[in-house]
C-alpha positions as CSV (number, residue, x, y, z in Angstrom):
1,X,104.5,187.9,122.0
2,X,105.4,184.7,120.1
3,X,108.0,184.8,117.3
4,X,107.1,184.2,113.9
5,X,108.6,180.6,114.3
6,X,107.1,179.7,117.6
7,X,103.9,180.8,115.5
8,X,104.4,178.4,113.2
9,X,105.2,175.5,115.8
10,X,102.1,176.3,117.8
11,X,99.9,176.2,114.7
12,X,101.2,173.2,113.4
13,X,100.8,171.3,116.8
14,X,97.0,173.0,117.2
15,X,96.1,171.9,113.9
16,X,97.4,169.7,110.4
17,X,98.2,171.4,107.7
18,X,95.7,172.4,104.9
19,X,93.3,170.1,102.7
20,X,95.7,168.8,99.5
21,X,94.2,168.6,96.0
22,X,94.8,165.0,94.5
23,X,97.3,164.5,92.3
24,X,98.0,165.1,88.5
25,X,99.0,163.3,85.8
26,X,101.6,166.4,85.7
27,X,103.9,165.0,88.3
28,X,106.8,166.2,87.2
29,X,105.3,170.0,86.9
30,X,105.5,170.0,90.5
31,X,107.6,172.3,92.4
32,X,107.8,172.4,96.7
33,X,109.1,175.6,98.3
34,X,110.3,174.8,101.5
35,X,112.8,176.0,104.4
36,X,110.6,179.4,104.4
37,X,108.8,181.4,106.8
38,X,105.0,181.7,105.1
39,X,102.1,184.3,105.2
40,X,99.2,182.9,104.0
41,X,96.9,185.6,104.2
42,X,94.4,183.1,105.8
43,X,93.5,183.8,109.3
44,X,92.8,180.7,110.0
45,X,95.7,179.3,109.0
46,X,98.1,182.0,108.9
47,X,101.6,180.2,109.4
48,X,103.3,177.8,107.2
49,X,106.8,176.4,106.2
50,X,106.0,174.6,102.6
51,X,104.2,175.2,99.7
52,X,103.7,173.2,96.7
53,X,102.4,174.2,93.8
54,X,101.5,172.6,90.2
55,X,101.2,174.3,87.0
56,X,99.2,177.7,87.6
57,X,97.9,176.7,91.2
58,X,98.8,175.8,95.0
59,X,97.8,172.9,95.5
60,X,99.2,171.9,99.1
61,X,100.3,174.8,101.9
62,X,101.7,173.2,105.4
63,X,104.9,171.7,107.0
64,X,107.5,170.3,105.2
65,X,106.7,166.7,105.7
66,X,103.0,166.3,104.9
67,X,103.3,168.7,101.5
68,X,106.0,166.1,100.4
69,X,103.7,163.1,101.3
70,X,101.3,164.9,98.5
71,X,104.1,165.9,95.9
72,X,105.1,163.4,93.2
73,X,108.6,161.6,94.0
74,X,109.9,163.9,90.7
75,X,108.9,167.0,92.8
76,X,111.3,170.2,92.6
77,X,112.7,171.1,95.6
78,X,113.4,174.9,96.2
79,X,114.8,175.9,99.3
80,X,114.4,179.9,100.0
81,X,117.0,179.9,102.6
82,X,114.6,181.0,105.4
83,X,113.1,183.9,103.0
84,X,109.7,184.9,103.3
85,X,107.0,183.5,101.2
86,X,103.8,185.8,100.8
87,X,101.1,185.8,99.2
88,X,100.9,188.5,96.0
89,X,100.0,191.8,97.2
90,X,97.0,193.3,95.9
91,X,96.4,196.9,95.4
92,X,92.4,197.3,95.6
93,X,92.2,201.2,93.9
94,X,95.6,201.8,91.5
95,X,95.6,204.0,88.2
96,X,98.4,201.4,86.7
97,X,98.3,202.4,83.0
98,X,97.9,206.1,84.6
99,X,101.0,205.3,86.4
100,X,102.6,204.0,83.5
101,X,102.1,206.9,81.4
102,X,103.6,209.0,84.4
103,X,107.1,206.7,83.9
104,X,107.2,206.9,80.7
105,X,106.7,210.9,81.3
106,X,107.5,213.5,83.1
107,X,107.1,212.8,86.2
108,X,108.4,215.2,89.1
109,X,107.2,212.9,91.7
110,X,110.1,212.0,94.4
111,X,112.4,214.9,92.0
112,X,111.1,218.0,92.7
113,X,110.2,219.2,96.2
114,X,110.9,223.4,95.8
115,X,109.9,225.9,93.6
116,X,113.1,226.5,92.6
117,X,114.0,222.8,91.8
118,X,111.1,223.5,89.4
119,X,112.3,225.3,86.5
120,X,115.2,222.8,85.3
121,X,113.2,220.2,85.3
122,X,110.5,221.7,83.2
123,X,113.2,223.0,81.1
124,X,114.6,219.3,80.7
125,X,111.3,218.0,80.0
126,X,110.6,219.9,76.9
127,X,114.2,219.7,75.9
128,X,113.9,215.6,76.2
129,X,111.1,215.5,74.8
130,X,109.2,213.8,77.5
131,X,106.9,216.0,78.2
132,X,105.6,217.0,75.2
133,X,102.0,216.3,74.6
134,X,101.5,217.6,71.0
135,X,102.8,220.9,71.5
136,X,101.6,220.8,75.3
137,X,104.5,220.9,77.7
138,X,102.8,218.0,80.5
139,X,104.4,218.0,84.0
140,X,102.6,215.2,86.4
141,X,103.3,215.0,90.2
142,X,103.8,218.5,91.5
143,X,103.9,219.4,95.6
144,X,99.8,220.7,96.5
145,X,102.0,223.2,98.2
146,X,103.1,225.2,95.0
147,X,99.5,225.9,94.0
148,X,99.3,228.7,96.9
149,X,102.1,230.3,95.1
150,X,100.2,231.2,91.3
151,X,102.5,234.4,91.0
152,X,105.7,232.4,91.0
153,X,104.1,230.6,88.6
154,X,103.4,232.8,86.1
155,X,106.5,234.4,87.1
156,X,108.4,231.6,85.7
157,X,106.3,229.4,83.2
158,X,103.7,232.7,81.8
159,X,106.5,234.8,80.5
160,X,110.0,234.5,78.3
161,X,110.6,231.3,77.3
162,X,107.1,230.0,77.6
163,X,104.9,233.5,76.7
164,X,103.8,231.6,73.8
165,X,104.5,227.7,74.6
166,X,101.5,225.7,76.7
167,X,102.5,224.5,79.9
168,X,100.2,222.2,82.4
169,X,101.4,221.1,85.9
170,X,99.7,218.6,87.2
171,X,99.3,218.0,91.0
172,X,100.1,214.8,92.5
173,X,96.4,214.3,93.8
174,X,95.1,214.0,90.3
175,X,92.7,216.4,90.5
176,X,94.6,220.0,90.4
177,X,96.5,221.6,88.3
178,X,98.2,224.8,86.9
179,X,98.1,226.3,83.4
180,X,99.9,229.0,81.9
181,X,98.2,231.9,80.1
182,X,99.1,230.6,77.2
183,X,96.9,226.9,77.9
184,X,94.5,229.3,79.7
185,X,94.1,231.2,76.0
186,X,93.8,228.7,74.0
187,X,91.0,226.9,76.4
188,X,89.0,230.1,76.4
189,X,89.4,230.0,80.2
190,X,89.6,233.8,80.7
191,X,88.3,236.8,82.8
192,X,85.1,236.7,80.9
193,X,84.5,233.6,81.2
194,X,84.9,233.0,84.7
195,X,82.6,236.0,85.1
196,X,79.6,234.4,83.5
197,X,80.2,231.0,86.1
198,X,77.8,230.2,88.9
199,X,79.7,230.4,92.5
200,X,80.2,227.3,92.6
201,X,81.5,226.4,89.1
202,X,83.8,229.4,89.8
203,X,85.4,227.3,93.2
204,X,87.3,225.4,90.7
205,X,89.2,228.2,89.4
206,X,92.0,229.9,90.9
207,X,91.1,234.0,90.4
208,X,92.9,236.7,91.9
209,X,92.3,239.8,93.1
210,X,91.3,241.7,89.8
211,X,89.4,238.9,88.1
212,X,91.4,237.0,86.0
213,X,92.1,233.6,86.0
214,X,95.6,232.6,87.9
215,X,96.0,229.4,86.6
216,X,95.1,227.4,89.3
217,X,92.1,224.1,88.2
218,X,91.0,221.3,90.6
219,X,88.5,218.5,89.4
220,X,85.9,220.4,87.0
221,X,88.4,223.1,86.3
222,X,90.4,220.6,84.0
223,X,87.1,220.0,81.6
224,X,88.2,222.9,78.8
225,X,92.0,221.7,79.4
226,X,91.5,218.1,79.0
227,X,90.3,217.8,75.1
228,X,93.2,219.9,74.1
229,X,95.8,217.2,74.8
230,X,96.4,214.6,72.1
231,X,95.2,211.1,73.0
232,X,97.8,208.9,73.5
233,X,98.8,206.2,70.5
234,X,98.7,202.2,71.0
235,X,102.3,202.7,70.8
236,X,102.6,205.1,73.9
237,X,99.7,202.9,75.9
238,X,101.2,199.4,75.3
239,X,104.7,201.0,76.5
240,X,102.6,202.6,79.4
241,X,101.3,199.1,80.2
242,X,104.2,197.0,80.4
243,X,106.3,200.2,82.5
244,X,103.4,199.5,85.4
245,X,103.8,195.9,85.3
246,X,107.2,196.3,85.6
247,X,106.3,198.4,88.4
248,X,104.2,196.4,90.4
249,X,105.9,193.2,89.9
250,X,108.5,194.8,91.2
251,X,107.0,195.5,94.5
252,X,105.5,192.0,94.9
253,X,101.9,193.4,93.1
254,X,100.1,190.7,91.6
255,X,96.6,191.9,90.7
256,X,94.8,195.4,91.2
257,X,91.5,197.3,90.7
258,X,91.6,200.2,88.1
259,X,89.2,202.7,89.5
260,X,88.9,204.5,86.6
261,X,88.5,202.7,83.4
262,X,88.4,204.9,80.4
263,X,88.7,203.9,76.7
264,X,92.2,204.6,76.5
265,X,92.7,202.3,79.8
266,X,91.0,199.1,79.0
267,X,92.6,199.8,75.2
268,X,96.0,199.5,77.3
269,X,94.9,196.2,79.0
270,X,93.5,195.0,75.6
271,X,97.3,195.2,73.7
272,X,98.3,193.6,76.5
273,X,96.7,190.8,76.4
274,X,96.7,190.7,72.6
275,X,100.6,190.1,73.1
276,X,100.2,187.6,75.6
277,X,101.6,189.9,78.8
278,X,98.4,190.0,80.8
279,X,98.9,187.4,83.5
280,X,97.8,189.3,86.2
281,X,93.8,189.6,87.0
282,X,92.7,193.1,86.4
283,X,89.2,194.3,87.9
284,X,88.4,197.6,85.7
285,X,85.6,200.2,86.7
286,X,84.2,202.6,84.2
287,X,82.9,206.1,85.7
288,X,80.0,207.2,86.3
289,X,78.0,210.1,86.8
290,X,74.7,209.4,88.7
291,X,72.9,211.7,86.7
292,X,71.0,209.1,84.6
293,X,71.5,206.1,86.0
294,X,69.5,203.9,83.5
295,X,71.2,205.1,80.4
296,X,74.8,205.0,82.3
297,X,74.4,201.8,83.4
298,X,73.5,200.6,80.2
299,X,76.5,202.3,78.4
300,X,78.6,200.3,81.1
301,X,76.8,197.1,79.5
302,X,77.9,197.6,76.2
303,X,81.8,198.7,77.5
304,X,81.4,195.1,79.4
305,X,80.3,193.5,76.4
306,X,83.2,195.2,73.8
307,X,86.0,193.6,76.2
308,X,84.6,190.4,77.9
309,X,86.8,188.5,75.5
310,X,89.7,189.7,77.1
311,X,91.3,187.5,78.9
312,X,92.1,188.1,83.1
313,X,90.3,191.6,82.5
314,X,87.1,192.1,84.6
315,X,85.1,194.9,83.8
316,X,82.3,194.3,87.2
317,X,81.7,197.3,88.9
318,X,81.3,201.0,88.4
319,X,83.5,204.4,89.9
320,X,81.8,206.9,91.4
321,X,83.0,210.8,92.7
322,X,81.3,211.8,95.7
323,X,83.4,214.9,96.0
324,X,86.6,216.1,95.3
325,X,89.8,217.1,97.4
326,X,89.8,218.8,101.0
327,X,93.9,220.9,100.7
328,X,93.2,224.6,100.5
329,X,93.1,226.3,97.5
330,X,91.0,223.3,96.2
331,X,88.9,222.6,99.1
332,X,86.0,220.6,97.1
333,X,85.8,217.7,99.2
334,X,82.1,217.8,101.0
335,X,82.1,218.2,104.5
336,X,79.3,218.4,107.3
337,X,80.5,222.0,108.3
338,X,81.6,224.3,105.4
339,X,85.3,225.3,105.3
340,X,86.3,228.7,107.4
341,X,88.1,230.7,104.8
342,X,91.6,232.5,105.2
343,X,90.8,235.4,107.3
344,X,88.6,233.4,110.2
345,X,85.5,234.9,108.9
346,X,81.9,233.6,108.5
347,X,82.3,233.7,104.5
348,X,82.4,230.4,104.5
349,X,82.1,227.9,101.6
350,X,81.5,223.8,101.0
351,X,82.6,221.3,98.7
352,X,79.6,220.3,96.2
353,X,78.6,216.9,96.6
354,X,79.1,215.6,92.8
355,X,75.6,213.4,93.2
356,X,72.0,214.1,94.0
357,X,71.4,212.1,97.0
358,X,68.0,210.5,95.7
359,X,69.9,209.9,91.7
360,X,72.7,208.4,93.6
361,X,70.6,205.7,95.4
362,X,68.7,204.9,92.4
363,X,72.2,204.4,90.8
364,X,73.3,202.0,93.7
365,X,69.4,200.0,93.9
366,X,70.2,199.5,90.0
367,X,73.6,198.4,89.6
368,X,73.5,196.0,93.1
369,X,70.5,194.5,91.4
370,X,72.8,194.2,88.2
371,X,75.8,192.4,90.0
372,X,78.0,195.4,89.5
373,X,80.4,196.7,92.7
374,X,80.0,200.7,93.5
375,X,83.0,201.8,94.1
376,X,83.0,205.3,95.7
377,X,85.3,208.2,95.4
378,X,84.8,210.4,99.6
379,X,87.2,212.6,101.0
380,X,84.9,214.8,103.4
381,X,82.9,213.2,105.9
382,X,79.9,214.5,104.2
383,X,80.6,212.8,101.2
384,X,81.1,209.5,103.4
385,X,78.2,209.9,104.7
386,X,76.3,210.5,101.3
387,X,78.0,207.8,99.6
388,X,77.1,205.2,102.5
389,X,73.2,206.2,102.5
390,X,73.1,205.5,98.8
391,X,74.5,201.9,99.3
392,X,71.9,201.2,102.6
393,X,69.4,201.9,100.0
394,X,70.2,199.3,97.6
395,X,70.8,196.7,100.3
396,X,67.6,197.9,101.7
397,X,65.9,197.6,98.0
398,X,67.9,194.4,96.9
399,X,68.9,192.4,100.3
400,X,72.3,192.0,101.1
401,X,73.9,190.7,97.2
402,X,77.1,190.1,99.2
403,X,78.8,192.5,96.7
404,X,82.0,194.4,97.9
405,X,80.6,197.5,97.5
406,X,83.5,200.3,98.5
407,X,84.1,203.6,99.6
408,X,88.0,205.0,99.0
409,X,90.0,207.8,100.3
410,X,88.0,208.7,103.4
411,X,89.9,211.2,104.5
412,X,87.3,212.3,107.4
413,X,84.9,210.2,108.9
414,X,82.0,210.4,111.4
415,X,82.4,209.0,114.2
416,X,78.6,207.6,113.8
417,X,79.2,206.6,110.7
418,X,82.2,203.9,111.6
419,X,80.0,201.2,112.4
420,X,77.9,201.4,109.4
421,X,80.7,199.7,107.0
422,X,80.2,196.4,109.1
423,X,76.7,197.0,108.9
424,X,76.2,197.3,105.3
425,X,79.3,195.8,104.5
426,X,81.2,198.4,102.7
427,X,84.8,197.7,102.4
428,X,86.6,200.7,103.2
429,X,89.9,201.2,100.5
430,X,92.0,203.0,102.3
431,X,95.4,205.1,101.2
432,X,97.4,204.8,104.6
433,X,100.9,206.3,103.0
434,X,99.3,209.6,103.4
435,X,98.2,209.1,106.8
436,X,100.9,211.4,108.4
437,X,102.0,214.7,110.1
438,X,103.0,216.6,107.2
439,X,101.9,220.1,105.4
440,X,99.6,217.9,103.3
441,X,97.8,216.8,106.6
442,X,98.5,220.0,109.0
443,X,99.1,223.3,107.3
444,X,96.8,223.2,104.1
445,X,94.0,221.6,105.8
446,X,93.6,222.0,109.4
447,X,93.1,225.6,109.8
448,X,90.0,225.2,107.5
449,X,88.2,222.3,109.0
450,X,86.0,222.8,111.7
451,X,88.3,220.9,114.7
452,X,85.2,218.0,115.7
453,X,86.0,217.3,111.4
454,X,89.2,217.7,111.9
455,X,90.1,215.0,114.4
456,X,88.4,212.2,112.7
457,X,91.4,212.2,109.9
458,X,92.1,208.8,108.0
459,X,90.2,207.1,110.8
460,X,91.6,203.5,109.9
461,X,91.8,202.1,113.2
462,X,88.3,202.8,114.1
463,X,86.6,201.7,111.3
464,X,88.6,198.3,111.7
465,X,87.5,198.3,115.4
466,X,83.9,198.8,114.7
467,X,84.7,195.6,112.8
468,X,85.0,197.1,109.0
469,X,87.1,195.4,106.3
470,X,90.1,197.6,104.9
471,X,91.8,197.0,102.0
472,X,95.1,198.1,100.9
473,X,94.8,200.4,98.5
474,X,97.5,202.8,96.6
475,X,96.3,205.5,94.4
476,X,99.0,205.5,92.3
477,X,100.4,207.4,90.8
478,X,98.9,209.5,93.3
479,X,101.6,208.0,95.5
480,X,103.9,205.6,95.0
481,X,102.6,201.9,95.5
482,X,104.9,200.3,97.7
483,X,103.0,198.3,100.3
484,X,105.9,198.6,103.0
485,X,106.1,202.1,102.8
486,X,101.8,202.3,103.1
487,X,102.6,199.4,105.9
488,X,104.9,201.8,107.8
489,X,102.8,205.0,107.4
490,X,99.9,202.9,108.9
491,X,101.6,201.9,112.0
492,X,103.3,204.7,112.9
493,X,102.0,207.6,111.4
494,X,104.8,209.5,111.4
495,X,106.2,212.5,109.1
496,X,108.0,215.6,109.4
497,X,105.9,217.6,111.8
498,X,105.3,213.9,114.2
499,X,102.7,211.5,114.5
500,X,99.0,212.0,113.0
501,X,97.3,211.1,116.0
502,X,98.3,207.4,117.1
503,X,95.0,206.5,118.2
504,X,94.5,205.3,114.6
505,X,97.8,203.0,114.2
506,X,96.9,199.9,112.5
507,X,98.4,196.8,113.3
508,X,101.1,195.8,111.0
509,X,99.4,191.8,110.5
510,X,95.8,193.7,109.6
511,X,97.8,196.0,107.1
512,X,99.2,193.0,105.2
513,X,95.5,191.2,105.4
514,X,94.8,194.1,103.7
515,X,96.7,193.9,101.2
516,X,95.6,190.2,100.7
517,X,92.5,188.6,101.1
518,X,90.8,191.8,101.5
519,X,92.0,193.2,98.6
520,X,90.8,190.3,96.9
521,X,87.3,190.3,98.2
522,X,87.2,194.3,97.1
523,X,87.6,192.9,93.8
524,X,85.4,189.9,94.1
525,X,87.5,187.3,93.0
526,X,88.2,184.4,94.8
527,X,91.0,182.1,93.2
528,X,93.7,185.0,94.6
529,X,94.6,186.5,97.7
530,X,95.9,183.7,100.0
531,X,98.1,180.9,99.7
532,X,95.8,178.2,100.3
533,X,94.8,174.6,97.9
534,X,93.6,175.7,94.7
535,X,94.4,179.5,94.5
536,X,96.5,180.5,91.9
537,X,100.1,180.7,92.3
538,X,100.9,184.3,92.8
539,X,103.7,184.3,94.9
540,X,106.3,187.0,96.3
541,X,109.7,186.2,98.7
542,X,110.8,188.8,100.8
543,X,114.1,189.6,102.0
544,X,113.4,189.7,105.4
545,X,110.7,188.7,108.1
546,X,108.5,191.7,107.6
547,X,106.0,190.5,110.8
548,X,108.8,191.1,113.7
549,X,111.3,193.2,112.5
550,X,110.9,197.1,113.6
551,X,109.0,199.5,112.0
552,X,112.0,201.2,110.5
553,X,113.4,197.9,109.1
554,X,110.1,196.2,107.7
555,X,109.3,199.8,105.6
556,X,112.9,198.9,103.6
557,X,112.0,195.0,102.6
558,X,112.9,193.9,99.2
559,X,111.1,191.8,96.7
560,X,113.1,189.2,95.6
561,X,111.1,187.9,93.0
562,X,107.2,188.0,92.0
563,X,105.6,185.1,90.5
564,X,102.7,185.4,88.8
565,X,100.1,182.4,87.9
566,X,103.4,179.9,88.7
567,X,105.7,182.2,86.2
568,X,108.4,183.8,87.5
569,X,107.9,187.8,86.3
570,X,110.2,189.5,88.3
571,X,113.2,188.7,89.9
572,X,115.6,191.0,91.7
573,X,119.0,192.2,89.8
């Protein structure tokens, strides 16, 4: 195997370096970063040692000698000491205002791992004030393990204390929860109610043995909950907004898709930009149901219309649920065999697939035809499978419109159905961090799934084999968004309980082309994404050569600083 600067020597002799853009009046704007060991994110020319760059944009990538021949004599000189130079990452499916709302909260992500770690920080939450929504007491990023233990629960937040105070746990998925009986009141979600639900409306309660409601909600579950919280103020969403840029610049993040782009979202992005903080190129999705496609579509046109002013906001594409989450209790992700229940009997049950197949096509014909990306939430393999017919159909209708069109999460995949994202060229955004051997992964899933579903879990390496393009994708504040740590997770797939089958390791240079170029291309914009002659200078140095270091020492790299559009924004303390 060659080292990384052997790499660079055998490029360089193979080939010059890149095509220069002419000079500039703006000599003297110019800057060269040299004495570096460069990514480019362009497989073609993947390897460099100098960079210069002018104003917002590269505009010469290559060795040392030949980028100073197209410099101006005034030229800054910046040595990084043998750093690495990489392009910015790009996070192709992050909730980043979500996530800032979950700092400036109460988060009990990476805090709270037992039950009984859970009281105090509730208790500290309401006494801080942080987690007060009105007079809702919020918790965000709770363990999918604590909702198979409601009694505790209501042991501890349904009683004393909180008999008469509202109390709502969310799950770190994003689409469970837990409420209290007070919540559960004052929402109207009670025994009588439950009784009067469809089977299937009533999957996304938790109920126990006698009828009543145990607090447990996944996906639909949270519709009576939601309107009782307080939207948040332009005060609380422009703090939320600059706590996620903070965030991601501080892990080398340079640009991202927002999957889920309600009012309150693009507000966020708008204050933003109305005080001049938003650099970074944001690619916003509204959500759609598939129910009416025409009307939706149009209401997506007027949402497009109210905030194309904005500047380095793109509002081009649309989010759809296929299904919803496959960890027992929730079990709503769709599947191609139902889910065996508990005892092992034939009581079995499915996840609804959130689309009529034949609405859901019509949805895809008509917003290909419009220009707009389909961005598809699929956990189950049946979902995958659903979500990819509907996109065949509009290339089928429309011709191939070259448009990115994605499917994220993809928990379980066919095995037929890996060739088909080459095939209709569906860019698979993938969340590799959870791709290991854990209870998420093990205990609350496989003794449900059928074991020919089962085996087929976050298939990465096979749908990049059949030739599909992956992108690096977060979820956050799903998870945290830290591409080393999703970097690591995809190549060795470990966790507590070992390694989640290694056939599907990804190779470490394909996880950082993910988090790249592809990730550009998912968000159909070209001027990022690689370091190459007249993309914009989003720039982070690492602390370390991240492409032949160990596993162990590449998930622990540093950002030293983040530059965004040629401005510094972050720079290590």
């Amino acid at each position: 195997m060659l080292t990384f600067s052997r790499r660079i020597i055998f490029l360089f002799c193979a080939a010059s370096f890149f095509l220069l853009a002419p000079l500039s009046a703006q000599d003297s704007a110019d800057r060269i970063f040299f004495h570096a060991q460069v990514f480019t994110g362009n497989p073609e020319n993947p390897y460099a040692e100098a960079v210069a760059i002018r104003g917002d944009n590269i505009f010469a990538v290559g060795n040392l000698q030949e980028v100073e021949k197209s410099a101006a004599p005034a030229a800054e000189r910046i040595d990084l000491g043998g750093k690495t130079l990489f392009p910015g990452f790009i996070d192709s499916h992050s909730h980043s205002i979500d996530g800032g709302l979950s700092l400036i909260g109460a988060d009990a992500s990476d805090r709270v791992f037992t039950l009984t770690r859970l009281s105090p920080f509730v208790a500290n939450a309401k006494k801080n004030g942080r987690g007060m929504r009105g007079d809702i007491l919020e918790i965000q990023g709770l363990p999918l393990a604590f909702w198979s233990h409601p009694d505790v629960l209501n042991a501890d937040f349904s009683t004393a204390a909180y008999a008469k105070q509202c109390v709502l746990l969310r799950g770190m998925d994003g689409h469970t929860a837990w409420a209290n009986h007070a919540l559960l009141e004052r929402a109207g979600i009670t025994a009588d109610f439950l009784k009067k639900l469809s089977p299937t409306e009533r999957g996304y309660y938790g109920i126990s043995k006698i009828g009543q409601p145990n607090g447990f909600l996944v996906d639909a579950g949270m519709e009576k909950i939601e309107p009782l919280l307080p939207p948040h103020t332009p005060d609380e969403l422009l703090a939320a907004a600059r706590a996620a840029l903070r965030y991601n610049y501080s892990l080398g993040i340079t640009a991202w898709l927002d999957p889920l782009a309600r009012d309150e979202v693009l507000q966020a992005y708008k204050l933003l930009a109305d005080h001049g903080e938003l650099t970074s190129q944001i690619v916003a999705f509204p959500q759609v149901f598939a129910k009416d496609p025409a009307a939706e579509l149009a209401a997506v046109e007027k949402t497009r219309e109210l905030y194309k002013d904005v500047p380095n906001l793109h509002i081009t594409g649309i989010k759809v649920f296929a299904d919803g989450v496959v960890e027992f209790p929730s079990q709503t992700a769709n599947l191609t065999q139902p889910y065996k229940n508990p005892a092992g009997n034939n009581n079995a049950r499915n996840g609804e697939l959130l689309f009529d197949p034949k609405k859901f096509a019509e949805l895809c014909i008509a917003a290909d035809k419009q220009g707009l990306i389909i961005h598809v939430h699929a956990i189950g393999d049946g979902a995958v499978k659903a979500a990819l017919d509907g996109i065949a159909a509009a290339r089928q209708a429309n011709g191939d419109s070259h448009l990115p069109h994605t499917l994220t999460h993809e928990q379980f995949v066919r095995p037929e159905d890996f060739p088909r994202f080459r095939e209709l060229g569906v860019i698979s955004a993938l969340q590799l961090f959870w791709a290991e051997a854990s209870n998420d992964t093990i205990e609350i899933v496989k003794p449900y799934l059928a074991p020919e579903i089962y085996k087929w879990q976050y298939p990465a390496r096979s749908i990049l084999d059949n030739g599909g393009i992956i992108s690096g994708a977060s979820d956050w504040p799903v998870s945290t968004a830290n591409v080393f740590y999703a970097t690591y997770q995809a190549e060795t797939r470990k966790g507590d309980e070992g390694v989640l089958d290694p056939s599907q390791a990804m190779p470490r240079e394909a996880m950082f082309y993910a988090y790249t170029r592809n990730s550009a291309h998912a968000m159909n914009l070209d001027s990022i994404g690689a370091i190459a002659p007249g993309k914009r200078a989003d720039l982070i140095l690492l602390d370390r050569d991240v492409l032949t270091i160990s596993p162990e020492k590449m998930r622990n790299t540093k950002v030293l600083w983040t530059m965004v559009a040629g401005k510094t924004v972050y720079r290590a303390k």
